[in-house]
C-alpha positions as CSV (number, residue, x, y, z in Angstrom):
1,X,155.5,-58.6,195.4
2,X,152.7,-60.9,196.6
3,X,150.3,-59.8,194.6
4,X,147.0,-62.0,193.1
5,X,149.5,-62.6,190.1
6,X,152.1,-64.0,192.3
7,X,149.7,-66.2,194.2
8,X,148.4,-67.6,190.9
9,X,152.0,-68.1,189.6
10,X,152.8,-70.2,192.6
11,X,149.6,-71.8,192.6
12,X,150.0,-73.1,189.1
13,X,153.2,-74.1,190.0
14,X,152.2,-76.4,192.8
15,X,149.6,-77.8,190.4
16,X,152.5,-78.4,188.0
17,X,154.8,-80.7,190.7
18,X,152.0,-82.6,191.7
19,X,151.3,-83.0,188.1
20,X,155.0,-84.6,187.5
21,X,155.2,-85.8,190.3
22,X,151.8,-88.7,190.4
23,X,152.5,-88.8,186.4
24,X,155.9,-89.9,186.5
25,X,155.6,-91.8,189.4
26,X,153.2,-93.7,187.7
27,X,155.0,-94.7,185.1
28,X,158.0,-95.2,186.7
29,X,156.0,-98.3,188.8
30,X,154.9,-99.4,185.3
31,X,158.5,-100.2,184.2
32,X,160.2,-100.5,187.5
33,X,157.6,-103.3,189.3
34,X,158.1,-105.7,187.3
35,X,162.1,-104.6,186.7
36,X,162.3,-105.1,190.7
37,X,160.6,-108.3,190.4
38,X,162.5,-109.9,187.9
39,X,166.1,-108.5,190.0
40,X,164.7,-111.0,192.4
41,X,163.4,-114.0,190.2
42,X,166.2,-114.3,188.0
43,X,169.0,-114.5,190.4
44,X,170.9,-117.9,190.4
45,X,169.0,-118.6,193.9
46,X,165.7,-117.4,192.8
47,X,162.6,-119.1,191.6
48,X,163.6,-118.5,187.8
49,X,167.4,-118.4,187.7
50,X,168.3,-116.4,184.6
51,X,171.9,-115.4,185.7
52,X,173.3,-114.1,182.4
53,X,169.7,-111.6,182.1
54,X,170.2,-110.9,186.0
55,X,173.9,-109.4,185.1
56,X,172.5,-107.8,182.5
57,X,169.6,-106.3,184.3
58,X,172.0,-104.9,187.1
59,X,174.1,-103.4,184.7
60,X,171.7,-101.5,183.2
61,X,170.0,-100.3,186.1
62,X,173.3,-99.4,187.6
63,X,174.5,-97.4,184.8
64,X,171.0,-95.4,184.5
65,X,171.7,-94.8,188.2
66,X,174.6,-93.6,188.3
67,X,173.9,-90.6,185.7
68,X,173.1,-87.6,187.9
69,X,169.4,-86.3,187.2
70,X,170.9,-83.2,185.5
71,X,172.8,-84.7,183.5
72,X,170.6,-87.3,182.4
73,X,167.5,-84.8,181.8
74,X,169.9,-82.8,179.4
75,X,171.3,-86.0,177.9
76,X,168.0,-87.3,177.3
77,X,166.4,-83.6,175.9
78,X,166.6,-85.3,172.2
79,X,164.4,-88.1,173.2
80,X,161.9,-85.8,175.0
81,X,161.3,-83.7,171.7
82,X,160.8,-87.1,169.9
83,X,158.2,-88.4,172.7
84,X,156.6,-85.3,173.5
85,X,157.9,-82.5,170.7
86,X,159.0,-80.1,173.1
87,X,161.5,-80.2,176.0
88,X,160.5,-77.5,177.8
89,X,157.4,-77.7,180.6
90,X,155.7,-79.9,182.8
91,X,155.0,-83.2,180.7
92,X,157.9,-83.0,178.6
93,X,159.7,-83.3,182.3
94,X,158.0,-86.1,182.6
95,X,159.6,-88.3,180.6
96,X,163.5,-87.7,182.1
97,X,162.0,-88.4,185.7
98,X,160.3,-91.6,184.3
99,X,163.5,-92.7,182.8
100,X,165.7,-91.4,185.8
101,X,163.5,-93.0,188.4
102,X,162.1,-96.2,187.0
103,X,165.8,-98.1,188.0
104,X,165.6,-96.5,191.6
105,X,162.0,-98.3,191.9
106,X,163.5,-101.5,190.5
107,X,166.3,-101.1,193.3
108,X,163.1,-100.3,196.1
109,X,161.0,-103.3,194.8
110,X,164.3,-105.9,195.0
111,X,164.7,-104.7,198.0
112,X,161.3,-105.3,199.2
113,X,160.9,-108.6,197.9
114,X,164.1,-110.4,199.4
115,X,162.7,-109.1,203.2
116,X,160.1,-111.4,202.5
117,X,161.0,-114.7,204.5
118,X,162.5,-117.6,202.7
119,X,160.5,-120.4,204.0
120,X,157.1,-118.9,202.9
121,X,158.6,-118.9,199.5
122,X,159.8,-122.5,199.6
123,X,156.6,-123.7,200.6
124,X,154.9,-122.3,197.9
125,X,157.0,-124.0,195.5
126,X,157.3,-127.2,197.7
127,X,153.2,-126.9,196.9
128,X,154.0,-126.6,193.5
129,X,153.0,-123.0,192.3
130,X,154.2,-121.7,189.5
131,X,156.4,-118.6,189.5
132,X,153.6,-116.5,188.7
133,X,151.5,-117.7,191.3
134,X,154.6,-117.1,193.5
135,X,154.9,-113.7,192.6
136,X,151.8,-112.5,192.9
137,X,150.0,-114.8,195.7
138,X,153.1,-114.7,197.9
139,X,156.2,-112.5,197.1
140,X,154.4,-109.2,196.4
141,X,151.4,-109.9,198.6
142,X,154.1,-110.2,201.5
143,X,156.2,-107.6,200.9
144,X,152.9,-104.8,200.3
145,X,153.9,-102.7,203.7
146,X,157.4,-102.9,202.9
147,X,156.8,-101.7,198.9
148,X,154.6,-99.0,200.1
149,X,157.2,-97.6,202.2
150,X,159.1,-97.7,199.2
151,X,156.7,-95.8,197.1
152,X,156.6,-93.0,199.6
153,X,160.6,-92.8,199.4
154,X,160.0,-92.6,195.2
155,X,157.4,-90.0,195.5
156,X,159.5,-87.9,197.3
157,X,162.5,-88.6,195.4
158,X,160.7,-88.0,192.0
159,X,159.8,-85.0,194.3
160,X,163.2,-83.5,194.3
161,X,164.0,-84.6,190.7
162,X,160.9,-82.5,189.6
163,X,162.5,-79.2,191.2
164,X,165.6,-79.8,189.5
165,X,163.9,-79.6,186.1
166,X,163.5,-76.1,186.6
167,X,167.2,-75.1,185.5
168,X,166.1,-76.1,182.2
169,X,162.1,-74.7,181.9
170,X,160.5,-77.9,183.9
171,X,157.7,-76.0,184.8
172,X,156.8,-76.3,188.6
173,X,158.0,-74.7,192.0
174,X,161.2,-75.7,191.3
175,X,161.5,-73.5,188.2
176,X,160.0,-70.6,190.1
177,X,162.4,-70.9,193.2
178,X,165.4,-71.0,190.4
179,X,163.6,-67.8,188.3
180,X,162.7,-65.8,191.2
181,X,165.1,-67.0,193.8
182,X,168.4,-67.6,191.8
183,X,167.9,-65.1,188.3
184,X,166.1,-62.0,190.2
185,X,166.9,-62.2,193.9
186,X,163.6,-62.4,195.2
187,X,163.9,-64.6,197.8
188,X,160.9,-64.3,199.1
189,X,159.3,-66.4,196.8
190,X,161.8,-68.7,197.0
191,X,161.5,-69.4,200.6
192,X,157.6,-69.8,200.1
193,X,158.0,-72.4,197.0
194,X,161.1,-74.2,199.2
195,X,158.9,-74.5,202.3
196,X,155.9,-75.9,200.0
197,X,157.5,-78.3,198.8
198,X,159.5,-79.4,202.3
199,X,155.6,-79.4,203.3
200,X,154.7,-82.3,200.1
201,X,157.5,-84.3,201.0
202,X,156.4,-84.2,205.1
203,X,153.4,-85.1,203.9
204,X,153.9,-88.0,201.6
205,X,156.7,-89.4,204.0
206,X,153.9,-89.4,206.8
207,X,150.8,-91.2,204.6
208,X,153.2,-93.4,203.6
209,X,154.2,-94.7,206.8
210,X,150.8,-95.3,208.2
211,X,149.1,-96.9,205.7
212,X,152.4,-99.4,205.8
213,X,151.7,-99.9,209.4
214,X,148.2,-100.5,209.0
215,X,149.2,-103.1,206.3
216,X,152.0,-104.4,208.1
217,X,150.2,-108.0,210.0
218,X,153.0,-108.6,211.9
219,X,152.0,-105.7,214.2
């Protein structure tokens, strides 16, 4: 069974999550960052109060959220072949996990934001910045350990998304854990892709906590 061609297989696969996994993370921050960010801003409290956007913002980013992954990468399989013209492997996975995980980012980046403390934000605009200048000299400055601790929770998540692609040709360990482990029996090879990628997540989880501490000044 664990022949050079099995080694290779899994190899490639590996290659393949950490492939959908940076990619779509990437562009997940593209779209969710400044989603997150304007969660904040336009709340009736916030520094831009846009209330009727704000309600609209929620609701989309709540009904996106609350379409499990499966469902949504099948629902979405349409859009895929338009994007990338084919649904099937690693970078046509891509673009469910972008869709899938761009509102959870929002969610991660509001989140962050509000811990940062009100008075440093009045004082800004008691000094007259503009909400830009707000933004990006004092809200996300502030909240940097707080959003990297969030990116390592999307990583991981996107992660886990990644492996689920495999019921559907996803490419990735994911989809050998499901061929191998689930259609054949081996489950040798599933236990080795499973433990790999419990291993990626350990180790995302752990980079992302340190550098947040060593970002984190009030330490």
């Amino acid at each position: 069974m664990w022949d050079s061609g099995t080694i290779t297989m899994i190899l490639m696969g590996l290659l393949e999550t950490i492939y959908m996994t940076f990619v779509s993370t990437f562009f997940a921050y593209i779209i969710g960052l400044p989603l997150g960010v304007l969660l904040v801003t336009s709340q009736s409290n916030g520094i831009s109060p846009l209330p009727k956007l704000n309600k609209v913002l929620n609701f989309i980013v709540n009904i996106v959220r609350s379409v499990p992954f499966l469902i949504l990468l099948v629902a979405v399989i349409p859009f895929t072949r338009f994007i990338i013209g084919t649904s099937i492997g690693s970078t046509a996975t891509v673009v469910p996990l972008v869709i899938a995980s761009a509102p959870f980012i929002a969610r991660l980046v509001e989140s962050s934001i509000q811990e940062v403390e009100k008075g440093v934000i009045e004082a800004a605009v008691s000094m007259g910045c503009s909400p830009f200048q707000i933004i990006t000299k004092v809200m996300i400055p502030e909240a940097v350990p707080s959003l990297i601790m969030g990116a390592a929770i999307a990583t991981t998540t996107i992660l886990s998304y990644s492996a689920m692609a495999g019921f559907v040709g996803g490419g990735g360990l994911g989809d050998i854990a499901i061929r191998y482990g689930y259609h054949r029996y081996e489950y040798g090879i599933m236990i080795v892709t499973v433990a790999i990628l419990v291993i990626i997540v350990q180790v995302s989880q752990d980079i992302g906590t340190k550098i947040a501490k060593k970002k984190d000044k009030r330490k």
